[in-house]
C-alpha positions as CSV (number, residue, x, y, z in Angstrom):
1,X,47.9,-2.6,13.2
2,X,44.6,-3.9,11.6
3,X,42.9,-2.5,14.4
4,X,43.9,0.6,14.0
5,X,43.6,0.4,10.3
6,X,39.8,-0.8,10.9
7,X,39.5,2.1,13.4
8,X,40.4,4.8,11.1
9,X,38.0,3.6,8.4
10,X,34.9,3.1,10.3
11,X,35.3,6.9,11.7
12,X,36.3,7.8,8.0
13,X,33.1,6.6,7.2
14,X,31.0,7.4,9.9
15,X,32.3,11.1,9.0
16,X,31.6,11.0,5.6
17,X,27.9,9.7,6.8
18,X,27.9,13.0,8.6
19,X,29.2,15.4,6.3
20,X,27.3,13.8,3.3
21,X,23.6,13.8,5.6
22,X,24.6,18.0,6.3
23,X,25.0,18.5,2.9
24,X,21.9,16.7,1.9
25,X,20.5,19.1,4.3
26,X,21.7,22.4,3.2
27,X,20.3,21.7,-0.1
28,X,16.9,20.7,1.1
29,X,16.8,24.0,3.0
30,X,18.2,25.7,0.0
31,X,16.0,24.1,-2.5
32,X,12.6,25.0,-0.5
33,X,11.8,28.2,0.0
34,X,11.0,29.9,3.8
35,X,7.6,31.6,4.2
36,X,9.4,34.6,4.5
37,X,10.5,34.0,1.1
38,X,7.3,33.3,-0.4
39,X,5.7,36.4,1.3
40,X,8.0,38.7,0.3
41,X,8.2,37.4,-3.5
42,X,4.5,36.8,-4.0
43,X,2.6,39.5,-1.7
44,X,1.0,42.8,-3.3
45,X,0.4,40.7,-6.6
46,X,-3.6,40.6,-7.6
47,X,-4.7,37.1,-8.9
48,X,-6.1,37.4,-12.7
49,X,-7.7,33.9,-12.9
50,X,-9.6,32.0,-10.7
51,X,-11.4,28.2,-11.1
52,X,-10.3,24.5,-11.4
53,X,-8.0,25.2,-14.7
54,X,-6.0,28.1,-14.1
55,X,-2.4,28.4,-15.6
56,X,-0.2,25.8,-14.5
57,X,-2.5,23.5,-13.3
58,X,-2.1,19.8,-14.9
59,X,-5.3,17.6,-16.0
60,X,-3.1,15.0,-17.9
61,X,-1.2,12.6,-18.2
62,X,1.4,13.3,-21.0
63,X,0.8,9.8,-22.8
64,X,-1.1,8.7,-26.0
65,X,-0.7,4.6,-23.6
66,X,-4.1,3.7,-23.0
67,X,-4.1,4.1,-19.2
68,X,-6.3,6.1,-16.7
69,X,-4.8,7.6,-13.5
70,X,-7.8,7.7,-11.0
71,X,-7.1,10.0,-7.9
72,X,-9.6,10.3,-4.9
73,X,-9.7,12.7,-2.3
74,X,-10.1,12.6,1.3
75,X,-11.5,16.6,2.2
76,X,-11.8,16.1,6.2
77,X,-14.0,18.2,8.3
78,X,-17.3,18.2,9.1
79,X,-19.3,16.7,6.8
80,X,-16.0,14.9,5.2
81,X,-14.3,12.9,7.4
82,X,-15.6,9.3,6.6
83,X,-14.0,6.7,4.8
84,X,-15.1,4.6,1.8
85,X,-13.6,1.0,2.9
86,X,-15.7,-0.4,0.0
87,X,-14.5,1.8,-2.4
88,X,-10.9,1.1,-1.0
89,X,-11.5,-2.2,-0.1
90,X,-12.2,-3.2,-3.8
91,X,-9.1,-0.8,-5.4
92,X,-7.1,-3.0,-3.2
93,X,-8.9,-6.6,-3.4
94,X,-7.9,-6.1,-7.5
95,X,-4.9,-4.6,-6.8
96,X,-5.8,-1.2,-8.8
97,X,-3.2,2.0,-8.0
98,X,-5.1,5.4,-7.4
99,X,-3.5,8.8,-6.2
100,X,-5.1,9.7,-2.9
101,X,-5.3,13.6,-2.1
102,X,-5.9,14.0,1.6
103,X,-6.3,17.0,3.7
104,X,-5.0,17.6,7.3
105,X,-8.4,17.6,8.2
106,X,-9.0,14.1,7.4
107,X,-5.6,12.8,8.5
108,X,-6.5,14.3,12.2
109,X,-10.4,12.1,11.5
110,X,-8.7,9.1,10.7
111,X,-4.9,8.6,12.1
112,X,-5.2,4.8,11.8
113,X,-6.5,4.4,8.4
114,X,-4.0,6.9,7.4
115,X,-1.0,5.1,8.5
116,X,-2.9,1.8,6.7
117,X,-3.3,3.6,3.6
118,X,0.1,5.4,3.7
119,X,1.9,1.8,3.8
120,X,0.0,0.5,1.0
121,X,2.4,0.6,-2.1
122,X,-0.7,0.6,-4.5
123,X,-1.2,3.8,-2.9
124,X,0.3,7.5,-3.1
125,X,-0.1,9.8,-0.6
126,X,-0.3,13.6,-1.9
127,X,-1.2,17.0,-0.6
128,X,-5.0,18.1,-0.3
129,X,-4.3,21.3,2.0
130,X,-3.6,21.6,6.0
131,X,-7.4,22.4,6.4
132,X,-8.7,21.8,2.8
133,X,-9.5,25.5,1.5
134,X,-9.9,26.8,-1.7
135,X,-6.4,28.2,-2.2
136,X,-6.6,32.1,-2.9
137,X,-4.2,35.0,-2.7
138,X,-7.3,37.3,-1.9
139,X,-10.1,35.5,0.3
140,X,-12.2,34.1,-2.4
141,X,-14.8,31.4,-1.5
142,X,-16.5,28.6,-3.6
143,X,-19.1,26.5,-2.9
144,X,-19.6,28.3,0.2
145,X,-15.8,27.4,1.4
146,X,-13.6,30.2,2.3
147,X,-10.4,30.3,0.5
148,X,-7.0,31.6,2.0
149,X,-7.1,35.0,2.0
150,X,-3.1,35.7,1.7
151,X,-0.1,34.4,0.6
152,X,1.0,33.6,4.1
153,X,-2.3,31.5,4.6
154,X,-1.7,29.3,1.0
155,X,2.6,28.3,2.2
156,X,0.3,27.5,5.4
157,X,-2.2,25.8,3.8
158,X,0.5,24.2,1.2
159,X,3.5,23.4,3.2
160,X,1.4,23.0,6.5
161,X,0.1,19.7,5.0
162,X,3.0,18.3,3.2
163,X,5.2,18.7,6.1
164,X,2.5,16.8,7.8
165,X,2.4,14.2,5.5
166,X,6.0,13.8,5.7
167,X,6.7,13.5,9.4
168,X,4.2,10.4,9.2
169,X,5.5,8.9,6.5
170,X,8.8,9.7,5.7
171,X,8.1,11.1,1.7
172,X,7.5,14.6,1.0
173,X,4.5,14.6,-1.6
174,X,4.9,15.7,-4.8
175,X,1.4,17.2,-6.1
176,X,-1.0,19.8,-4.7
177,X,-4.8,19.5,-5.0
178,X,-6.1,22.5,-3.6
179,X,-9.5,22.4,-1.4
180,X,-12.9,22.0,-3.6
181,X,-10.1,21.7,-6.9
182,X,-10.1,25.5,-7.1
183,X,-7.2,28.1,-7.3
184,X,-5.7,31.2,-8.6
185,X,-2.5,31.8,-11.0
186,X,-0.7,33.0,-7.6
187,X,-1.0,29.7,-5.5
188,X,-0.2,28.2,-8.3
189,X,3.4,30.0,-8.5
190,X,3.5,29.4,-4.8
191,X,3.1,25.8,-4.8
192,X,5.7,25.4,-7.9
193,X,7.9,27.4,-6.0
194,X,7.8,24.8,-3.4
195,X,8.1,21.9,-5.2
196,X,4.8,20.5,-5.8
197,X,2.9,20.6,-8.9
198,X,-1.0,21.2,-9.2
199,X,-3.2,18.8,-10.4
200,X,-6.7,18.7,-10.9
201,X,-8.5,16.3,-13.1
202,X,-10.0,16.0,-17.4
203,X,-12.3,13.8,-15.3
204,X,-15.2,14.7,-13.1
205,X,-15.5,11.4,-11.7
206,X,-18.5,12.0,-9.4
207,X,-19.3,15.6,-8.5
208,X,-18.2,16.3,-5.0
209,X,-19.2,12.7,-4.4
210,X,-22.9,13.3,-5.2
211,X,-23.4,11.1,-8.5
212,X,-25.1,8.2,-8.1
213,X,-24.0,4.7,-9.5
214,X,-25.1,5.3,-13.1
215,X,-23.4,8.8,-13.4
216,X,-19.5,7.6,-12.2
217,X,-19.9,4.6,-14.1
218,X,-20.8,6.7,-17.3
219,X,-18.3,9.4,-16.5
220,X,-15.3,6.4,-16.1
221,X,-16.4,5.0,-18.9
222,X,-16.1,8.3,-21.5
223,X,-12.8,8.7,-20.2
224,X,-10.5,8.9,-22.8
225,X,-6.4,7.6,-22.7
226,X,-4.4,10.0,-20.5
227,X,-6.6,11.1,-18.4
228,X,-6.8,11.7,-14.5
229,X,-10.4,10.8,-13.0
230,X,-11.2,13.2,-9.5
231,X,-13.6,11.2,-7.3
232,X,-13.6,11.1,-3.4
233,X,-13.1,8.2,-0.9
234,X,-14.7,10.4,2.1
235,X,-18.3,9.9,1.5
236,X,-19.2,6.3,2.0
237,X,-22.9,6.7,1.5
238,X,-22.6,8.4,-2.4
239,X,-22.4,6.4,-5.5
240,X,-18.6,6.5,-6.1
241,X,-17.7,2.3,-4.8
242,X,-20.6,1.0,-6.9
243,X,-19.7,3.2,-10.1
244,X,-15.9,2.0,-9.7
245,X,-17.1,-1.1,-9.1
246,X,-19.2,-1.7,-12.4
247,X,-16.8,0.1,-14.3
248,X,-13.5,-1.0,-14.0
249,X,-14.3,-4.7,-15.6
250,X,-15.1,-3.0,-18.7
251,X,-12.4,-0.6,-19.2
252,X,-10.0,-3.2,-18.5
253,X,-11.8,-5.5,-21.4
254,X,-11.3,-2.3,-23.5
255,X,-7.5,-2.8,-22.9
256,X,-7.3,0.0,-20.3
257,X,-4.7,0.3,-17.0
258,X,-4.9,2.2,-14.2
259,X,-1.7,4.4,-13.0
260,X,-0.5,6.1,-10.3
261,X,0.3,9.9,-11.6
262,X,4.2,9.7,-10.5
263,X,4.2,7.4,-13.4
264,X,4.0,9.4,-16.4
265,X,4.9,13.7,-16.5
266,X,1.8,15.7,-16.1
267,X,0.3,18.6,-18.7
């Protein structure tokens, strides 16, 4: 009799397992949008604005706390694939939590520190694009980059990479960086449609990674409480390690802490 009694509950359970996992599913599917969707709702509309602070784009933190959320991003290709272990090396060493953007590109470059980085719990993983494109409705380019050039190309270049990001590691990200930090109002739309909000930075941290010691350490230091710091941990041979370096003893004796951005709301 208990047998039969223990019987019945493990399948009622393993049923309810079942049910409860398709359910979860059917709102996932429901929740994000197909790129069918997205085309249909967001095609034949012309883009008004275009640069790194275009409506809807977040540059803040949403606190008066005297904390600084650095992010760095990882662009991939080319001339971008290398890795800053100093720079990283040190965040890590003084146990210091940053936001990493990384592209497809750079994933692809650098599987195993990927999966290093990815298991890191100082560390968030979020969404720099599949191939790390300016993200456009219409085809515009910046610093010589081409930008998607339709709204097919941005869910590509949007949900191409997050889906990426989560099949190796298991979380779907939650913000958007577009390539070279620059946008229209209509990839915007498109990536809160899908879930992910766009950030870009009230800190230029170090240029595209081209400021020298001096110049990232000056820029961290003028930062002021609340905001997000864009500097890159794909260009080894720049200034960006030794800036972060000199600076972060000082903030923290002027009372500062460094955040992840999943720890405050964004504006």
């Amino acid at each position: 009799m208990n047998r039969n009694r223990c019987k019945t509950t493990l399948i009622f359970f393993i049923l309810f397992f079942i049910l409860s996992s398709w359910r979860i599913a059917q709102v996932r599917s429901q929740e994000i949008p197909t790129k069918e969707q997205i085309v249909a709702k967001f095609s034949g509309r012309i883009p008004h604005e275009w640069g790194e602070v275009v409506k809807g784009v977040k540059t803040r933190l949403n606190t008066d706390q005297k904390v600084l959320a650095l992010t760095f991003d990882a662009c991939g290709g080319p001339k971008g694939s290398r890795y800053d272990a100093k720079l990283i090396d040190f965040l890590t060493g003084e146990a210091i939590p940053a936001t990493l953007f990384i592209s497809g590109k750079w994933m692809d470059a650098n599987p195993e520190i990927f999966q290093t980085l990815s298991s890191n719990p100082l560390f968030e993983i979020e969404n720099h694009g599949l191939t790390h494109r300016p993200c456009s409705a219409t085809g515009r380019s910046v610093y010589g980059i081409k930008g998607t050039k339709s709204v097919g190309e941005i869910y590509n270049e949007i949900e191409g990479n997050a889906l990426k990001i989560m099949n190796l590691t298991g979380r779907r990200p939650k913000y958007y960086r577009p390539g070279a930090a620059y946008s229209d109002e209509i990839c915007v739309e498109i990536a809160n449609a899908l879930g992910y909000e766009v950030v870009n930075f009230s800190v230029r941290g170090d240029a595209g990674a081209t400021y020298p010691k001096r110049q990232v350490e000056e820029a961290l230091l003028h930062s002021a409480s609340g905001s997000i710091v864009l500097m890159h941990m794909n260009h080894p041979e720049g200034g960006t390690a030794k800036g972060v370096i000199a600076a972060i003893p000082e903030l923290r004796n002027r009372g500062f802490r460094f955040v992840k951005l999943s720890e405050f709301e964004l504006r």
